[in-house]
Every structure is written in structure tokens, then in C-alpha cells.
C-alpha positions in Angstrom: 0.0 0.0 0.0 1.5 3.0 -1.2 2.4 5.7 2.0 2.0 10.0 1.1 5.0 11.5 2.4 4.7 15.2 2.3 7.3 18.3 3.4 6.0 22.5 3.7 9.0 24.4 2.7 8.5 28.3 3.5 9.8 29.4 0.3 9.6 27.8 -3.6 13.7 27.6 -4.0 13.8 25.2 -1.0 10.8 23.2 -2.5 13.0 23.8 -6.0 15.6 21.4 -4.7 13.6 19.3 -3.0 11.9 18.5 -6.3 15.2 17.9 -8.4 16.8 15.4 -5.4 13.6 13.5 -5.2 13.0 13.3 -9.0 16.2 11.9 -9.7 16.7 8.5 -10.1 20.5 7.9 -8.3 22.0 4.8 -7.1 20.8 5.4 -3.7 17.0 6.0 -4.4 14.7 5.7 -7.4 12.8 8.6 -9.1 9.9 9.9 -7.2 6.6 11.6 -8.7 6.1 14.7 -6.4 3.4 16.8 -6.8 3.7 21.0 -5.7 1.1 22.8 -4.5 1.6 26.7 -4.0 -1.8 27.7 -3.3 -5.3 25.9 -1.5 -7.5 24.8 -0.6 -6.2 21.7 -2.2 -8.4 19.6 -4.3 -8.9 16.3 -3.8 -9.2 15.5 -7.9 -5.6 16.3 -8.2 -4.1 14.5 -5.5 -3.0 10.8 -5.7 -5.5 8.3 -3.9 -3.6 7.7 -0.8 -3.5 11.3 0.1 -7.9 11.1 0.1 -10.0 9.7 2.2 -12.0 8.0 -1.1 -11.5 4.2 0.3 -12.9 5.0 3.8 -15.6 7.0 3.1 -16.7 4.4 0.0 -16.8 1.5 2.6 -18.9 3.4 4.7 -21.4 4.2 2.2 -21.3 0.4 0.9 -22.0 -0.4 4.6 -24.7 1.9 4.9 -26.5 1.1 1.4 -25.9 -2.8 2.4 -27.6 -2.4 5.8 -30.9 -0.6 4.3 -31.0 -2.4 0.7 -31.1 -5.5 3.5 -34.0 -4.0 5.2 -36.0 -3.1 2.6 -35.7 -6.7 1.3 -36.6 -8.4 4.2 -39.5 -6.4 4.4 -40.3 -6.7 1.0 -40.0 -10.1 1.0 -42.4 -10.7 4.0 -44.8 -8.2 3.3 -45.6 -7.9 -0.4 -47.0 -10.8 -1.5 -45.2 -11.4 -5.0 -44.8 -14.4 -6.9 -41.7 -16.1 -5.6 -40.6 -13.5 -3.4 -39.5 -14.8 -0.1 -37.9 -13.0 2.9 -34.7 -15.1 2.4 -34.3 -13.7 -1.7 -35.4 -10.7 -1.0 -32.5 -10.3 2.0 -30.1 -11.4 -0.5 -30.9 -9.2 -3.3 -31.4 -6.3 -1.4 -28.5 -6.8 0.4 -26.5 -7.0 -3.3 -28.3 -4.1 -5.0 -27.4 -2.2 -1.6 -23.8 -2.8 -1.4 -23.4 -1.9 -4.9 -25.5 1.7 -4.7 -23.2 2.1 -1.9 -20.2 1.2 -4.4 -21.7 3.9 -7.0 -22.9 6.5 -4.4 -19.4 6.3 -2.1 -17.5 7.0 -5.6 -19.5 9.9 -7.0 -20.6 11.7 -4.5 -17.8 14.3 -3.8 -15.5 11.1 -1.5 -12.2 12.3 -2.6 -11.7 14.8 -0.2 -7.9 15.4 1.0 -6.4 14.1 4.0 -6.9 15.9 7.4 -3.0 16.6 8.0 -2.9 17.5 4.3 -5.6 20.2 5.0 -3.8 21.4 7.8 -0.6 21.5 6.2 -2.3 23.4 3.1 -3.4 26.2 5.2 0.3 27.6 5.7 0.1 28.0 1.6 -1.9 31.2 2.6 1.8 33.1 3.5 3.7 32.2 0.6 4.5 28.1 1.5 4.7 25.5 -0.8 4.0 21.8 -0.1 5.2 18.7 -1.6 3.4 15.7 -2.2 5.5 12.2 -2.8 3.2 8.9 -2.8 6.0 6.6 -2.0 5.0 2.3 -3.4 7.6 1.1 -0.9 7.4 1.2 2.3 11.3 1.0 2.4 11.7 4.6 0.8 9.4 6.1 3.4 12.1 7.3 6.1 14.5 8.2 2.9 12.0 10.4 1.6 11.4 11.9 4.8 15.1 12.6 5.1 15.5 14.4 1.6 12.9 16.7 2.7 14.3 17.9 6.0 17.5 17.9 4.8 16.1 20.2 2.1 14.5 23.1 4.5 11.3 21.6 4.7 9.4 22.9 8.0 7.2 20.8 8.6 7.4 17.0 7.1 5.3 13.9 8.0 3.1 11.0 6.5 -0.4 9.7 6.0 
């Protein structure tokens, strides 16, 4: 599962080299895509899926639609009386057609809001900061990543 690493640097020159040591591919790291942002709110269409909260709030909803579509099948089932309807089918398909209007609802309805600590790192944008965003694939890279930007000037780095 791929980790967002992320660095504020108070001014775009520091964030400048930040960007050309993490985008080069050297002999003691690979090539990293970072993403800048210099100005918010930041929007969660333009932000790789780990740094939103998409996966979270799309099992909820397929939670939520499972529990009602099962509920309204059960009663369905036991109180209309139509051909071959039983409690026991209508459970099952209410439960299915729930869990998958959850699915659609979770991924269209507006889910891909950013991170919290991204949010609160994008309000320092307001006085001039800039702040990186590296989705690191392995887990190994995390602390190296980290490192590049402190060593960098970054003032504030962390994960999520």
C-alpha cells in the first residue's frame, strides 16, 4: 500500500531542490513523482489516492446502502406478496443491490476529499509556502524520503 510522504517548505527555492533530489533516479534512491502545490484549498481531484480519504468514506457508504438495501428486502419479502418473493431472496438481493449503490454513491458523490494533516498543512500556503506531495509504493523509501525533505529546508514533514 502506497504511503504520502509530504514536506511544507517556507519558500519555492527550497521546495526547488527538494523537487530535483527527489526526482532523480540515483544509485541510492529511485525517481519519485512529487506533486507541488503553492496555493489551496487543495483539491482532492488532483491529489494521488492515498493522500484522500476515497477508500474510507466508499466503505462506509457500501456499509450503509448494504444495511438498508437488506432492510428493505426483508420487508419486502415478508410483506408484499409477490410471486416467488420470499424474505430469504429478498434479503439477498437487497443486500447486493445495496452494497453496490453504496459502491456507485461512495465513488461519486464528492468522496475524494484530502487528508486531514494535508488540509492542515495546506493552510500555511496562505503566507507564501509550498507543499510537496511524494506517494512513496515502498514502504522502504518512506524514512528516505522523509530525510530528503528535512535535509532540504522543509518545516514541517510527515506522513499519511
Amino acid at each position: 500500500m502506497a504511503v504520502l510522504v509530504y514536506g511544507v517548505f517556507a519558500h519555492g527555492a527550497e521546495a526547488n531542490g527538494a523537487i530535483t533530489e527527489l526526482t532523480r533516479n540515483a544509485p541510492e534512491h529511485p525517481a519519485f513523482a512529487v506533486q507541488s502545490h503553492g496555493r489551496g484549498p487543495l483539491d482532492g481531484d488532483d491529489l494521488p489516492e492515498s493522500a484522500t480519504e476515497i477508500g474510507r468514506n466508499t466503505v462506509i457508504a457500501m456499509i450503509v446502502g448494504g444495511i438498508v438495501g437488506l432492510i428493505l428486502g426483508v420487508v419486502a419479502g415478508g410483506g408484499f406478496d409477490i410471486m416467488g418473493l420470499t424474505p430469504g431472496i429478498g434479503a439477498a438481493g437487497g443486500l447486493v443491490t445495496g452494497i453496490l449503490s453504496g459502491l456507485l454513491a461512495g465513488m461519486m458523490a464528492g468522496t475524494r476529499r484530502p487528508k486531514a494533516p494535508l488540509v492542515e498543512a495546506a493552510a500555511e500556503l496562505e503566507s507564501g509556502a509550498v507543499l510537496l506531495t511524494i506517494e512513496v509504493t515502498d514502504g522502504g523509501h518512506v524514512d528516505l524520503v522523509e530525510g530528503i525533505l528535512a535535509e532540504q529546508g522543509a518545516t514541517r514533514v510527515d506522513r499519511c
